[in-house]
C-alpha distance (Angstrom), angle and dihedral (degrees) to the residues before:
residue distance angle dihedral
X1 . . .
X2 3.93 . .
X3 4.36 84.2 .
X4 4.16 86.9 55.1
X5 3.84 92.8 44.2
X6 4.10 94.4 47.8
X7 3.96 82.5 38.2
X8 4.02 89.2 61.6
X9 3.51 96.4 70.1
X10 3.86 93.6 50.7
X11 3.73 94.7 55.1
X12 4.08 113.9 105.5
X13 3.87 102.0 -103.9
X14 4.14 101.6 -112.8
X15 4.19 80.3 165.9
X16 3.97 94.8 69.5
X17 3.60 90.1 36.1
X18 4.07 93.8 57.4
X19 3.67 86.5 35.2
X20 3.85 92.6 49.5
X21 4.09 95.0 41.0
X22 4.13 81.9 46.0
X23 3.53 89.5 60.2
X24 3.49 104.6 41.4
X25 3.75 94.1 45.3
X26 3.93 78.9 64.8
X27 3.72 94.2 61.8
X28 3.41 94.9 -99.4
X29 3.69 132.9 142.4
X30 3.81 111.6 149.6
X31 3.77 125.0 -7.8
X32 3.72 119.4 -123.5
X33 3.78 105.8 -136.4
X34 4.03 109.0 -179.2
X35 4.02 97.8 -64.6
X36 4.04 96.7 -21.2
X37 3.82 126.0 101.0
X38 3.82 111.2 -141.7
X39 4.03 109.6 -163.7
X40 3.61 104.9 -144.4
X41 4.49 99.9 -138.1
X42 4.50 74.4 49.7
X43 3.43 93.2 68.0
X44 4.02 103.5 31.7
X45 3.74 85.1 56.5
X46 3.54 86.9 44.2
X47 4.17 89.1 56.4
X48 3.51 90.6 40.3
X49 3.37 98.8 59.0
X50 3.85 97.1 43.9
X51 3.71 88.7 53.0
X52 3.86 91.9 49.7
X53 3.81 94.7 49.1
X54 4.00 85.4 51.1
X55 3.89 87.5 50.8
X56 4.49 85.8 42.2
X57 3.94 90.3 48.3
X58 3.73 96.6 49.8
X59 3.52 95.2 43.3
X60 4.30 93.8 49.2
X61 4.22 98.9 39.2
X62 3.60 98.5 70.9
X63 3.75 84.6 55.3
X64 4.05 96.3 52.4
X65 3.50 78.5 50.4
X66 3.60 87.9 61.8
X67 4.37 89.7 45.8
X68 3.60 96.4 51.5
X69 3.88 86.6 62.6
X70 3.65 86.4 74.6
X71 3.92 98.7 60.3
X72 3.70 89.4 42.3
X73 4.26 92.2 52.5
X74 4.04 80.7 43.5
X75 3.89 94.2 57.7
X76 3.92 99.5 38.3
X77 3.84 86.6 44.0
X78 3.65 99.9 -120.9
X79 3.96 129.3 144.5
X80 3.70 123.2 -80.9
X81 3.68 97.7 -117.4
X82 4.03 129.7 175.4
X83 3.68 94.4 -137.9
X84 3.88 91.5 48.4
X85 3.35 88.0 48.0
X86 3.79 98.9 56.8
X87 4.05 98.3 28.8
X88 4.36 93.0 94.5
X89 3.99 82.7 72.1
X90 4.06 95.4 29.2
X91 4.06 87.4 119.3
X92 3.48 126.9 47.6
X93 3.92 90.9 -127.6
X94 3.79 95.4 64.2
X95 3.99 84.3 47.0
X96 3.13 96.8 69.7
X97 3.73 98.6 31.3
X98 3.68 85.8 57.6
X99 4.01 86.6 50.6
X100 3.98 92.8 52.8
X101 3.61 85.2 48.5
X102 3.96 96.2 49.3
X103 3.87 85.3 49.3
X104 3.88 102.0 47.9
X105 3.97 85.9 46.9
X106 3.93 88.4 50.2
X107 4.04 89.8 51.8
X108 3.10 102.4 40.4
X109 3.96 94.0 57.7
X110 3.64 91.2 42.0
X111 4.18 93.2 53.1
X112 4.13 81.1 46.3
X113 3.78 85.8 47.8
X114 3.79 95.4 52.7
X115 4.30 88.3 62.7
X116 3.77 91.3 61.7
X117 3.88 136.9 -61.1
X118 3.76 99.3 -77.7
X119 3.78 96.9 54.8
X120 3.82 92.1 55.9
X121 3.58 93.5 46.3
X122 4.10 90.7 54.0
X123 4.09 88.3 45.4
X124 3.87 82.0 51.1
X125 3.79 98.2 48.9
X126 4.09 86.6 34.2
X127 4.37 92.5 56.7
X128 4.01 91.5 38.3
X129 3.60 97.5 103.6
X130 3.80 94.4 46.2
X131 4.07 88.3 98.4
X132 3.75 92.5 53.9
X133 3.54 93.5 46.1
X134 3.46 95.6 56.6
X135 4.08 96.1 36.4
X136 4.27 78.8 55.6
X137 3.88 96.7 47.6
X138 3.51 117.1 27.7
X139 3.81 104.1 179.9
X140 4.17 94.7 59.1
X141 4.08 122.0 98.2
X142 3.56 128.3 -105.1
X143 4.22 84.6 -108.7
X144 3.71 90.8 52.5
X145 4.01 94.9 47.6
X146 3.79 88.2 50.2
X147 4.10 95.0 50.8
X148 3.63 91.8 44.5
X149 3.81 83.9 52.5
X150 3.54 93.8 53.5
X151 3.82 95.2 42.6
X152 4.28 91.9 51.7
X153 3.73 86.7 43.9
X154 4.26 90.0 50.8
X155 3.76 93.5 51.9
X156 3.81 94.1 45.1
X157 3.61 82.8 54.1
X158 3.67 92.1 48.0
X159 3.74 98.1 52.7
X160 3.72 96.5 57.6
């Protein structure tokens, strides 16, 4: 699964191609947007390559999800096992679950990023312990992991 998600962003991009021939078939050639230029291949490529990282992040999380067992086994002094390692994605349902879960994290800090800096980087640092949540407790949503994220996060913040 890692080999088809690294393999994603080796493919030839037939998306910005349609996309591009889509546009120009339109009559289009850059966009005039108030007193900025937009090239039109710019901003296909652009699209493209949020939709691929989408497509990248959903196929990777589930497998972080897998790596944050090890810290977890570390801390409640437990062996380092294979099987332990890989049970978080042992079904297909938590798989995907964990793939939803990857994604809304991703989106969330890039809509936060889009404000300024600092707002993505405290969306970041509020969704980091999504992962460890879900490697911990394997029957909650990917909404659930991300609130119980942001509530751990809020009291660590609250104690300093």
């Amino acid at each position: 699964m890692l080999a088809i998600a690294c393999a994603a962003f080796l493919i030839p991009n037939p998306l910005e191609r349609m996309l591009s021939l889509f546009i120009y078939e339109k009559g289009f050639s850059n966009i005039e947007l108030f007193f900025v230029t937009i090239n039109i291949n710019w901003l296909c490529w652009c699209i493209y390559m949020f939709i691929r990282s989408i497509i990248f992040v959903a196929l990777l999380f589930p497998f972080y999800v897998c790596l944050a067992t090890v810290p977890l086994c570390i801390v409640n002094k437990e062996k380092i096992q294979v099987a332990k390692i890989f049970s978080p994605i042992s079904k297909s349902r938590y798989f995907i679950e964990y793939a939803v879960a990857g994604v809304q994290k991703y989106l969330c800090t890039i809509l936060w990023a889009v404000l300024l800096f600092f707002p993505g980087a405290l969306a970041h640092y509020r969704y980091s312990f999504t992962k460890y949540i879900l490697a911990e407790q394997n029957e909650i949503t990917a909404g659930e992991a991300i609130f119980k994220s942001k509530k751990i996060t809020t009291r660590l913040q609250n104690c300093s």
